[in-house]
C-alpha positions as CSV (number, residue, x, y, z in Angstrom):
1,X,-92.3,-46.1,186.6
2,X,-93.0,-47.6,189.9
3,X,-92.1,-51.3,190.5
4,X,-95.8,-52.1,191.7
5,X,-96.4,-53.5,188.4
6,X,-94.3,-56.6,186.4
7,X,-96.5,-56.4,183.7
8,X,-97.7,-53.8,181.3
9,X,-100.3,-54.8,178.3
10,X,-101.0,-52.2,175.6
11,X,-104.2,-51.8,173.7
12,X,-103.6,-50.4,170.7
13,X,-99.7,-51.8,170.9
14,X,-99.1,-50.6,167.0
15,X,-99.3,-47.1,166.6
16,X,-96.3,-45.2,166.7
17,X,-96.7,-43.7,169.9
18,X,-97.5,-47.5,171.9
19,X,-95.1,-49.1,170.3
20,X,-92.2,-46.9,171.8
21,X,-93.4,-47.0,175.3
22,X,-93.6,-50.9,174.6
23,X,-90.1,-51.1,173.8
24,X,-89.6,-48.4,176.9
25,X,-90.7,-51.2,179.1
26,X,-89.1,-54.0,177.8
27,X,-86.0,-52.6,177.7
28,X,-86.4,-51.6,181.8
29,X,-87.4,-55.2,182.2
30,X,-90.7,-55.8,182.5
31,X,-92.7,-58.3,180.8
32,X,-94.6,-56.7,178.0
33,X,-97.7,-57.6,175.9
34,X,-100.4,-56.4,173.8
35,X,-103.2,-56.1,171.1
36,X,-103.8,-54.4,168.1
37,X,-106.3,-55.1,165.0
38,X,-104.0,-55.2,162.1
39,X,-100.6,-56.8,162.5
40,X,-99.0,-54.1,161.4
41,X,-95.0,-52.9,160.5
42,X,-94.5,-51.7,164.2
43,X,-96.4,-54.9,165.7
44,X,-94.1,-56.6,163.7
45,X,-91.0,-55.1,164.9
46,X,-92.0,-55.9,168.8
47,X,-92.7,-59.4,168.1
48,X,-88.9,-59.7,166.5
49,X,-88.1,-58.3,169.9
50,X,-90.3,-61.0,171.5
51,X,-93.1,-59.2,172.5
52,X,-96.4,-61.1,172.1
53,X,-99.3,-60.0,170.4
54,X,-102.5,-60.9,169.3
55,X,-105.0,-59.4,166.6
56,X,-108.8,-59.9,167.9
57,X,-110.3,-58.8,170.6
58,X,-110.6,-61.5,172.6
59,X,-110.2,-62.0,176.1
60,X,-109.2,-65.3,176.4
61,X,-106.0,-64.6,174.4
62,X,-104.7,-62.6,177.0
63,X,-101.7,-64.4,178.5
64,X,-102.3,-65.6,181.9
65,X,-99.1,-63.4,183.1
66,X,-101.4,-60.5,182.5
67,X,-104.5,-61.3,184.1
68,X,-103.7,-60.0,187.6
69,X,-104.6,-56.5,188.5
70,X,-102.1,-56.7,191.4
71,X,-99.3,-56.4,189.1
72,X,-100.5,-55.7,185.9
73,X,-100.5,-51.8,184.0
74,X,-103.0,-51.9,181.6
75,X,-102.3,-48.7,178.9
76,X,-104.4,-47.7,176.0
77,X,-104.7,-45.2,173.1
78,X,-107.6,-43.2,173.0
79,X,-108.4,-44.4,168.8
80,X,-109.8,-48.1,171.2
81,X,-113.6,-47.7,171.2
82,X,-115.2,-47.8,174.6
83,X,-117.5,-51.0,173.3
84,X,-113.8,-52.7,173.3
85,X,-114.1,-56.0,175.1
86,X,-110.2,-56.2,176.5
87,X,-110.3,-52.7,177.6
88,X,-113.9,-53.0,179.5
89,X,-112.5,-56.7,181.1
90,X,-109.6,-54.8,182.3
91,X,-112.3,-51.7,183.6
92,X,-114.6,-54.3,185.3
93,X,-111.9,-56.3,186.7
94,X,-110.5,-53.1,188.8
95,X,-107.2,-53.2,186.9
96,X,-104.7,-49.7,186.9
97,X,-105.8,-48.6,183.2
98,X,-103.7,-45.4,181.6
99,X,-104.1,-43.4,178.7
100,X,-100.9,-43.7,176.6
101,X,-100.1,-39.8,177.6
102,X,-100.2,-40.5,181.3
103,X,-97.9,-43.2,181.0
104,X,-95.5,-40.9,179.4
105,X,-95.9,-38.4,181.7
106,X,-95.1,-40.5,184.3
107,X,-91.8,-41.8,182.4
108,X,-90.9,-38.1,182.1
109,X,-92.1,-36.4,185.7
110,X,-88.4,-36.8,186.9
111,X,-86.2,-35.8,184.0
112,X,-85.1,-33.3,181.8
113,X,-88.3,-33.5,179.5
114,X,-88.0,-31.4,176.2
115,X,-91.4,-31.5,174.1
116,X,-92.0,-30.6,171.1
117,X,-96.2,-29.7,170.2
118,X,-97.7,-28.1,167.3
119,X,-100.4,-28.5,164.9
120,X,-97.5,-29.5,162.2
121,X,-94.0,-30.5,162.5
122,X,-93.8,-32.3,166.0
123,X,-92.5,-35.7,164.2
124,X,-89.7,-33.9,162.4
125,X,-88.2,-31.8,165.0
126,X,-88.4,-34.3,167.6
127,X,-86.5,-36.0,165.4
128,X,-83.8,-33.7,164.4
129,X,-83.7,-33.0,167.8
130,X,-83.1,-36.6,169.0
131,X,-80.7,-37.1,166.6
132,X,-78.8,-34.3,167.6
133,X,-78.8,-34.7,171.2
134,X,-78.2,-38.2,170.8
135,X,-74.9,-37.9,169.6
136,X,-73.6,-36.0,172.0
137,X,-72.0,-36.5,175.5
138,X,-75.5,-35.4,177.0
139,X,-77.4,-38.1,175.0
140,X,-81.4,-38.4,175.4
141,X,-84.0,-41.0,175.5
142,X,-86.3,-39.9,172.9
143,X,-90.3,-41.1,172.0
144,X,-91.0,-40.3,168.6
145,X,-93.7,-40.1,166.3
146,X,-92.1,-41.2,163.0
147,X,-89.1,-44.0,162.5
148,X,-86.2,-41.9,162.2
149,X,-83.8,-43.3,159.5
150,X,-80.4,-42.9,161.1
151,X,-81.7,-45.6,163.7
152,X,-84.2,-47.3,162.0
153,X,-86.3,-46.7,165.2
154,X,-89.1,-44.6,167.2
155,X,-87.6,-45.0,170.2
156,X,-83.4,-44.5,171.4
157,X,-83.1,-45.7,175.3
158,X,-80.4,-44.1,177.3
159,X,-80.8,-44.9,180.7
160,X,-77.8,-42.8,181.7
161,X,-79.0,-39.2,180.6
162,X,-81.3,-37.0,182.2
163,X,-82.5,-35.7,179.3
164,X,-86.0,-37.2,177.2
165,X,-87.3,-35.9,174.3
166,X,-91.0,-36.6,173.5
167,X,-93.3,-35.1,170.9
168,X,-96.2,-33.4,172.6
169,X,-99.6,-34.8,171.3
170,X,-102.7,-32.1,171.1
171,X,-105.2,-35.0,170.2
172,X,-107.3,-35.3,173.8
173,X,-105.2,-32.9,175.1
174,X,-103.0,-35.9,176.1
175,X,-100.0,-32.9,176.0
176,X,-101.3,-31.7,179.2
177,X,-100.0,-34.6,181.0
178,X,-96.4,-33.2,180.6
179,X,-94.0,-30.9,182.5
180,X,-91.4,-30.2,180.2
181,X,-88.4,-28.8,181.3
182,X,-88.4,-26.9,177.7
183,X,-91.2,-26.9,175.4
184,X,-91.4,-25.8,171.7
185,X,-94.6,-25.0,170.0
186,X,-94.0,-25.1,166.1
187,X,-97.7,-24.0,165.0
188,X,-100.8,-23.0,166.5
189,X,-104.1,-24.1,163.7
190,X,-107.5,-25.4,163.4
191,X,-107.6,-28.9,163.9
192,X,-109.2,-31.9,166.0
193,X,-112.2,-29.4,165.7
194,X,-114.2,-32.8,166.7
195,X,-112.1,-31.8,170.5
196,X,-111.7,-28.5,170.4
197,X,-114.2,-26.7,168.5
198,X,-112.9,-23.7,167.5
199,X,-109.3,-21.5,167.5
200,X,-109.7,-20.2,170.7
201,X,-110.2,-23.5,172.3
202,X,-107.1,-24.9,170.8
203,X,-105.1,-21.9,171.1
204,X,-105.9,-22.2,175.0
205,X,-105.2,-25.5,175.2
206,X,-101.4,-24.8,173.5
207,X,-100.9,-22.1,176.6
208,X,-101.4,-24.2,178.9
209,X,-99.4,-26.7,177.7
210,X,-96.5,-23.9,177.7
211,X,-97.4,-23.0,181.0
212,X,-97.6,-26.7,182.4
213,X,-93.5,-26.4,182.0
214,X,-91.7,-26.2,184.8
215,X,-90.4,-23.0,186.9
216,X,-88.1,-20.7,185.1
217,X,-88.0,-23.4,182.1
218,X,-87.9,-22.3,178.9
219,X,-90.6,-22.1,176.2
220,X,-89.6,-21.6,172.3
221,X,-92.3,-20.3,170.0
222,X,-92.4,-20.0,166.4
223,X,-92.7,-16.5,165.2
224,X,-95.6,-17.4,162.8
225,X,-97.4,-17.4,166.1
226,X,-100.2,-14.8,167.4
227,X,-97.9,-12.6,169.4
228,X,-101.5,-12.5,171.7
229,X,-100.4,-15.7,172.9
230,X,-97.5,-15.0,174.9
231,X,-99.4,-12.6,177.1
232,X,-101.5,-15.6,179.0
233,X,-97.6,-17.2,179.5
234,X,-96.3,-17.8,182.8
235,X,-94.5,-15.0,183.8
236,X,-91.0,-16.8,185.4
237,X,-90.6,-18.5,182.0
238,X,-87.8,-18.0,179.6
239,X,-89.6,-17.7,176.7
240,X,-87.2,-17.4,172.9
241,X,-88.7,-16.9,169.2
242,X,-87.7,-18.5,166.1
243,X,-88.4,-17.9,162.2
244,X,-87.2,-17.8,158.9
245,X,-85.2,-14.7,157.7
246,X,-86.9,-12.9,160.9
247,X,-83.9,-11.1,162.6
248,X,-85.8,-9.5,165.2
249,X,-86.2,-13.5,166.9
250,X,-83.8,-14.5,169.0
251,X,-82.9,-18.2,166.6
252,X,-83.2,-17.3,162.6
253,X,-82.2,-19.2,159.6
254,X,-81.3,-17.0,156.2
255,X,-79.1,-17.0,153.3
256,X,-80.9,-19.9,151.8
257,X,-79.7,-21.2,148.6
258,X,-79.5,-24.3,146.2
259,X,-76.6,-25.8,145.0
260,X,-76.2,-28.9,142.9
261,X,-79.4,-30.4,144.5
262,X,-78.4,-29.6,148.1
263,X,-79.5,-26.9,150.1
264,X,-77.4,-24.6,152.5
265,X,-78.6,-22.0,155.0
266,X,-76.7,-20.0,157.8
267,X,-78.7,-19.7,161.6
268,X,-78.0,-17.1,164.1
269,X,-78.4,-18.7,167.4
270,X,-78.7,-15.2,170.2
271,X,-74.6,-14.2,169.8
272,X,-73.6,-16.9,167.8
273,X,-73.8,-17.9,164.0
274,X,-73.5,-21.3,162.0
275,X,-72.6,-20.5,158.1
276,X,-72.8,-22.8,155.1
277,X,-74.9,-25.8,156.7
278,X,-75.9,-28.5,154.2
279,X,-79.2,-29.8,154.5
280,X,-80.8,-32.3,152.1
281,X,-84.6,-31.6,152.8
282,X,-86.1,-28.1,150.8
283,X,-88.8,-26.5,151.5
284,X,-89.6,-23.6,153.9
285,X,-91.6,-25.8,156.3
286,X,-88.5,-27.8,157.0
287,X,-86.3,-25.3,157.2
288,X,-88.8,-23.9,159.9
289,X,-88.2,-27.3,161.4
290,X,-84.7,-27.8,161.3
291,X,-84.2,-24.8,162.7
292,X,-86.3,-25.6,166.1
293,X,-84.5,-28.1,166.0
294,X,-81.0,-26.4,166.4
295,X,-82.6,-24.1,168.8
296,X,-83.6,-26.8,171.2
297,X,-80.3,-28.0,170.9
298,X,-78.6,-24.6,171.8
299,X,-80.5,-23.9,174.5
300,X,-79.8,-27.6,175.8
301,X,-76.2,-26.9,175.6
302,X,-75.1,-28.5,172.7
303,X,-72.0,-26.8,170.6
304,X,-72.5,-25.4,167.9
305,X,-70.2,-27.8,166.3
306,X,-72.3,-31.0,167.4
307,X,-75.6,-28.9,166.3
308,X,-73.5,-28.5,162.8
309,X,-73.1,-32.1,162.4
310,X,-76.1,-33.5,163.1
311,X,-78.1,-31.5,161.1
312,X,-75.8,-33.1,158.0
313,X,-75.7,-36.5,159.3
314,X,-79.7,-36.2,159.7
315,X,-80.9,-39.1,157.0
316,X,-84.8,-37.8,157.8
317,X,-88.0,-39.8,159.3
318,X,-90.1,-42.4,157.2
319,X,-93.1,-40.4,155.3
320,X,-91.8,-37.1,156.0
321,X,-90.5,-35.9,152.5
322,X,-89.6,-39.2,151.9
323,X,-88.2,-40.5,148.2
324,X,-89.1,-43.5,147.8
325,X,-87.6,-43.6,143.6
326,X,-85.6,-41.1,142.4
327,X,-84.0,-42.0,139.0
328,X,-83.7,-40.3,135.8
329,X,-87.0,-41.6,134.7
330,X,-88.9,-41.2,137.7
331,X,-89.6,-39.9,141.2
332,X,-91.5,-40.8,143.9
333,X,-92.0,-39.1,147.2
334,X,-94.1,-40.3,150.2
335,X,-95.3,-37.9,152.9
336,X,-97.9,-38.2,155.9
337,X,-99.4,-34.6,155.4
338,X,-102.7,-34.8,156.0
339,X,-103.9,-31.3,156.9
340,X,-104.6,-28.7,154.4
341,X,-101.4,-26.2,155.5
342,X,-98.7,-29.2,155.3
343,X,-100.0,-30.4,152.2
344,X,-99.8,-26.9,150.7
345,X,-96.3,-26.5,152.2
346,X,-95.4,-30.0,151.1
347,X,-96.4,-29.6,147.1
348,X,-94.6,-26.0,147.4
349,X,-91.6,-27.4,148.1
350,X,-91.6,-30.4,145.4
351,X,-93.0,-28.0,142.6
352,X,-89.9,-25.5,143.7
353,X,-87.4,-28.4,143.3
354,X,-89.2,-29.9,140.5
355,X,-90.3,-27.0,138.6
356,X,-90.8,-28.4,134.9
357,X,-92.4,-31.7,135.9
358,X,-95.9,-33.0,135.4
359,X,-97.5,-33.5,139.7
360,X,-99.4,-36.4,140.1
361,X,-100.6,-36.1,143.6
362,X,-102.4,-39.5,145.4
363,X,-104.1,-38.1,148.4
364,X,-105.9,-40.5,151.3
365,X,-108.2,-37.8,153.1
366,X,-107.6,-38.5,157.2
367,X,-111.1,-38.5,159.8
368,X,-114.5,-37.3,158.4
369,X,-114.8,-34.9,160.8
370,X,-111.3,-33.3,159.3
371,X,-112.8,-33.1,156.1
372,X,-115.8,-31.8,157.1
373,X,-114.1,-29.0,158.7
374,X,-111.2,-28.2,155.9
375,X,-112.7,-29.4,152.4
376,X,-112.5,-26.3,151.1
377,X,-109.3,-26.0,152.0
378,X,-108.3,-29.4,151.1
379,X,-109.6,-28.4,147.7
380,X,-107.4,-25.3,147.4
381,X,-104.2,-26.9,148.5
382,X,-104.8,-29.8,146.6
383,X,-105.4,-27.7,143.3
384,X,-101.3,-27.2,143.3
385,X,-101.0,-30.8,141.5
386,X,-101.2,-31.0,137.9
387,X,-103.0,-34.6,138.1
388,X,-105.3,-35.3,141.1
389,X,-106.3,-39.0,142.4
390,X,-108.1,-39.2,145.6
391,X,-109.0,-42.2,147.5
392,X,-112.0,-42.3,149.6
393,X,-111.8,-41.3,153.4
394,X,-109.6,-43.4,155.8
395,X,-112.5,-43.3,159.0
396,X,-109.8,-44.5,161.7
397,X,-111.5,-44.2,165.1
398,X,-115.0,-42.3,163.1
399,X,-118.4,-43.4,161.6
400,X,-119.4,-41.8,158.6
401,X,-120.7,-38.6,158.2
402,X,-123.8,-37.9,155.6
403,X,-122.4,-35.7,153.0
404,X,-118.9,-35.9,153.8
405,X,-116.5,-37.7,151.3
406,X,-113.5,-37.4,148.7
407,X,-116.5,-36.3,146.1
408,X,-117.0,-33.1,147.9
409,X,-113.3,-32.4,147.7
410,X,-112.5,-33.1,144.3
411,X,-115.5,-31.2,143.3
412,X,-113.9,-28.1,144.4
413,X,-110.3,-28.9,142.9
414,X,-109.2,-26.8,140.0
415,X,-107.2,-29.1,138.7
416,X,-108.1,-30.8,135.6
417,X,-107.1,-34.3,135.8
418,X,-108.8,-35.5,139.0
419,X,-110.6,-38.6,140.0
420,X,-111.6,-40.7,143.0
421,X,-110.1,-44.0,142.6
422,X,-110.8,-46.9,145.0
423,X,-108.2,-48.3,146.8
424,X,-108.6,-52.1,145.1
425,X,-108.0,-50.2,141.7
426,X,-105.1,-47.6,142.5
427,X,-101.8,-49.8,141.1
428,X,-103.7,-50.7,138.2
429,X,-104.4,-47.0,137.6
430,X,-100.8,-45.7,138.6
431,X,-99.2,-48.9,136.4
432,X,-101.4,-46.9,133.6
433,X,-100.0,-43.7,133.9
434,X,-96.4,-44.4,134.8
435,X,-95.9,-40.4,135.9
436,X,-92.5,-38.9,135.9
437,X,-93.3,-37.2,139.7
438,X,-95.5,-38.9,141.9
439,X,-96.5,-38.4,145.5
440,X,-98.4,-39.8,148.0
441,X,-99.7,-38.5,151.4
442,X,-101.9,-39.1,153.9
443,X,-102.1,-40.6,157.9
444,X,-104.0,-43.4,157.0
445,X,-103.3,-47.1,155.5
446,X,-101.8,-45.4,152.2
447,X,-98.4,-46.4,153.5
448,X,-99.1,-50.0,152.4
449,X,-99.3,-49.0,148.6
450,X,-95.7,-47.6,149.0
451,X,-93.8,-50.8,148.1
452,X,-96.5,-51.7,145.5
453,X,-95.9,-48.8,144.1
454,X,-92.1,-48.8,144.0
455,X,-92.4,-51.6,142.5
456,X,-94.0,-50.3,139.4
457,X,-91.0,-48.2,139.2
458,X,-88.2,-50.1,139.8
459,X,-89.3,-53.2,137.6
């Protein structure tokens, strides 16, 4: 990042994506501030590494240090509203202002970048991937979209390597401000229909994502994707396939089994093999991710060895398949699915590990304008719990939309036991029921119920 600027302020400092390029730039040594609306976890964190921050949006909070457009970088996520009173200051007052993607791109522009994009799985094979690469002589910086356990972290800083492993956001087609060196593309779905539209539209914007990588890089696809949409690829690039049980893909993980609680899969990387890896995450979806995972790695150079190990020593990510309690009385997952596909693939795998337990299922509906697009299918994934509680819509950067709420979706549910419950009544509720197998998901606020509701649990 050039020297011009001392100063960087973030609008929006919280979310998961900020927060990492905030630590990004305190760690290179430049003074670093910020806002947000809800003191939050991750605001939290920064302030115990002395970042300041504030929680209104006020202009005369701003410290003075950051009130000079000659050496100030002003960088904002595009959930701020455009009425915001910091960000239009900052506009009127000719200051450098960046979308969050820009500023990564810019981080990235001269390294090794490996990104990771998809409609599903970005946080967990980043992730894995980080984690992997981290622990080896090569080493990576890595952005993150989830805290990954091992390092209780969404950001790991080596200034040394060349390599930087990012997860690729589609929202805004902020992905397009990349040039990966290698890119993986886990899925290719309907969603962010209030950007995109339609299929197609998203589709397109995935290929050129691929083909924004750089000459004779390398591009993995899963094979669940049209095999249409390599034909609009780039044609110098070195593009491989992945999938489960698929040998005609060049990366393919089999033999899964169960044993004591564990799972344990063999993966044919091109002419080599792993046997007998342990892994402590089921479910098809995160085989599918652990498995890009090892793929990037491969094709980065790691042994297979090193690949071996960190997919063992991988503790996970917070809110991805995440148990919360898990006793002999009850369990408790959290998990941020929030899309109708993940949701299915999510309760899937927890029926398939728990097979003879009653589901209770708490889910927070994320964006109006997803519902409005996917209640049906919320409905039909959702129908896979045995006891249904919604809670009502979490808006984040929407207004309402007439028509459009949890009702609609529940109304469609075949499940028997299902209800709306509002969010000041949901402990009181779950203190009632006390179920044997409980999860939560959702990318909203539902995350701050999760101690609450360990608490019932554990008490």
């Amino acid at each position: 990042m050039n020297k011009l600027y001392e100063n960087i302020y973030f609008i929006g400092i919280g979310g998961i994506g900020m927060s990492a390029l905030a630590q990004y730039f305190l760690n290179q040594g430049f003074r670093v501030s910020g806002y947000d609306r809800v003191r939050n976890e991750m605001c939290i964190r920064l302030e115990k590494l002395g970042i300041t921050i504030h929680y209104e949006d006020n202009i005369n909070m701003i410290n003075s240090y950051f009130k000079n457009p000659e050496n100030t970088l002003v960088v904002y996520t595009p959930a701020i509203p455009t009425t915001h009173s910091e960000l239009n200051w900052f506009k009127n007052n000719n200051f450098k202002i960046q979308k969050r993607s820009e500023t990564l791109g810019n981080i990235t522009s001269h390294k090794k970048t490996i990104a990771i994009a998809g409609s599903h799985g970005k946080t967990s094979v980043s992730g894995i991937s980080a984690h992997i690469i981290s622990n080896t002589e090569k080493s990576c910086t890595a952005f993150i979209g989830g805290i990954l356990k091992n390092r209780n972290s969404n950001f790991i800083i080596n200034a040394k390597s060349e390599n930087i492993v990012v997860e690729a956001d589609e929202y805004d087609r902020s992905f397009l401000n990349l040039e990966p060196s290698l890119a993986l593309i886990t899925s290719v779905e309907e969603d962010h229909l209030d950007i995109y539209e339609n299929l197609e539209n998203i589709s397109s914007a995935f290929q050129d994502f691929a083909n924004k990588t750089k000459n004779k890089g390398i591009v993995i696809l899963n094979s669940k994707i049209d095999p249409k949409f390599k034909e609009n690829l780039r044609k110098d690039l070195n593009v491989y396939h992945y999938g489960l049980n698929n040998e005609n893909c060049d990366f393919y993980l089999y033999n899964i089994r169960y044993e004591n609680g564990e799972c344990y899969f063999d993966i044919k990387f091109l002419k080599d093999e792993l046997k007998d890896i342990k892994y402590i995450f089921p479910g098809n979806h995160n085989f599918e991710n652990v498995l890009a995972a090892a793929s990037i790695s491969y094709l980065s150079g790691v042994s297979l060895e090193e690949i071996r190990k960190g997919i063992e020593t991988f503790k996970g990510i917070v809110r991805r398949f995440d148990y919360i309690v898990k006793n002999h009385k009850h369990i408790y997952i959290d998990d941020y699915a929030h899309h109708p596909s993940e949701i299915s693939a999510f309760l899937t795998a927890v029926r398939q590990i728990f097979p003879n337990k009653k589901l209770t299922v708490i889910f927070q509906p994320h964006l109006y304008s997803r519902t409005q697009s996917f209640y049906e299918e919320f409905a039909k994934s959702l129908s896979i719990s045995d006891d249904l509680i919604l809670l009502p819509i979490y808006p984040a950067r929407e207004e309402p939309i007439p028509g459009i709420n949890s009702e609609l979706i529940l109304s469609l549910v075949s499940t028997k036991e299902k209800q709306v419950c509002e969010k000041n009544n949901l402990i009181e509720l779950i203190e009632s029921k006390k179920p044997e197998l409980l999860v939560t998901m959702g990318a909203g606020d539902i995350d701050q119920f999760v101690q609450k509701i360990k608490h019932i649990f554990i008490k």
